[in-house]
N, C-alpha and C positions, 0 to 999 in steps of 0.2 A: 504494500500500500504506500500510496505515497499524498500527500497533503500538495493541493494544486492550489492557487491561487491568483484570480483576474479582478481586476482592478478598469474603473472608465470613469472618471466624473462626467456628469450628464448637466445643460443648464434646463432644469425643467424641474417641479416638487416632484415628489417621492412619488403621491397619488397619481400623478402621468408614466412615470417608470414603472410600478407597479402595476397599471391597467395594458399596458406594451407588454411587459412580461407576463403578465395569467389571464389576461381577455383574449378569446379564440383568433375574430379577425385581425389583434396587434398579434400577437403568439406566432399565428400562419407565417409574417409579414418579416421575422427576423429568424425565426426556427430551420425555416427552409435555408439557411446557411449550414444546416447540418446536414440534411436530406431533404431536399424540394416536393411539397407538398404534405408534410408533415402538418398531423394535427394532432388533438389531445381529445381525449374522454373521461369525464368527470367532473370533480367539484372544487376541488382544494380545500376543502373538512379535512382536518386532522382524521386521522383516523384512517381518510379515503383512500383508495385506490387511483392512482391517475395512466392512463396509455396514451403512448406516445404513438403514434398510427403513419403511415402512408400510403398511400393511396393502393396497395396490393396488400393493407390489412396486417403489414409486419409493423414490428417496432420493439418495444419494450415496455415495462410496466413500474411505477415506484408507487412505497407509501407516504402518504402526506403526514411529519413525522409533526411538524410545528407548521405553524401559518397564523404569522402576526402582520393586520393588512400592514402593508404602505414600510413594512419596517423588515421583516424577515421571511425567509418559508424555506423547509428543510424536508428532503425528501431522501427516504433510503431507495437504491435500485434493487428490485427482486429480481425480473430475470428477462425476457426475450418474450415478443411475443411472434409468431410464426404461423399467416392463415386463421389467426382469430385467436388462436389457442395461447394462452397462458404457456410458460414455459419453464416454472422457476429457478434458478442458478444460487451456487451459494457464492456470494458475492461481499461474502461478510460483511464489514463495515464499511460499504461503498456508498456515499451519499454523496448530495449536494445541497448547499447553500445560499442561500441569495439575501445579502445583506442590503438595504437601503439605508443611507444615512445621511440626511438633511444638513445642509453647511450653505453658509455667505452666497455659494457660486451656484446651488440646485440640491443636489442628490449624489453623491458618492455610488455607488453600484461595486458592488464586492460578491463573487461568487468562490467558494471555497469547497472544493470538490476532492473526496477523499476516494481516491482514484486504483486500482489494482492496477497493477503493473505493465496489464496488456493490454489498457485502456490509454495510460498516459500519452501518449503520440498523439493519440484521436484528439482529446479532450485540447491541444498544445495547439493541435493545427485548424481544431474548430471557434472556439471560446473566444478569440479576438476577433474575429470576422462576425460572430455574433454581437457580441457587445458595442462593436464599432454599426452593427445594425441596431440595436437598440437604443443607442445613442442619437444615432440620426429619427429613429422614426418617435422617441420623449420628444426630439428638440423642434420638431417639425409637428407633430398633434397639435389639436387646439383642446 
């Protein structure tokens, strides 16, 4: 495991970076930096289940572990999902994190992702091209 960590000050409140990162059509809009046409199924309840989907039904699945709006939300990764199906993996202590934090200039945006080893590349060569999307599409919202 390795402890990942991205960083972007954004100039926009929190409550725009938070609606970009967990509203479907902001979600759609910078997600697709990782796989194009990606979307999600769920709620973001504690507790819940969320999938991560594309458009052939694969993706992957986490739990919603925390969800403090506009401030936090932490999710552990279960496993794969393949044709609809659940897949579970044992992924130990693989989460991520998304920190929001309000300052002078907007929003700080911190994502903290606790990575297995044969993840790190992915996460290395996706995370800034996302965040650099989310950036733009906080600072551009009304």
């Amino acid at each position: 495991m390795k402890l990942l960590e991205f960083k972007t000050q954004i100039n926009a409140p929190a409550d725009k970076v938070w609606k970009v990162l967990f509203t479907q059509d902001e979600n759609k809009n910078w997600s697709s930096a990782v796989n194009e046409g990606t979307y999600f199924e769920g709620t973001w309840e504690e507790g819940s289940v969320m999938r991560f989907l594309d458009d052939e039904n694969n993706g992957m699945y986490n739990s919603v572990e925390k969800n403090i709006p506009n401030k936090e939300l932490t999710m552990k990764h279960l496993g794969w999902i393949y044709d609809g199906e659940l897949s579970p993996q044992d992924w130990e202590d693989s989460t991520v994190t998304y920190l929001l934090e309000s300052n002078e200039n907007g929003t700080l945006l911190t994502a903290k992702i606790n990575a297995l080893d044969e993840f790190v590349d992915f996460f290395n060569s996706k995370y800034p091209s996302n965040f650099e999307k989310v950036k733009k599409l906080s600072e551009s919202s009304t």
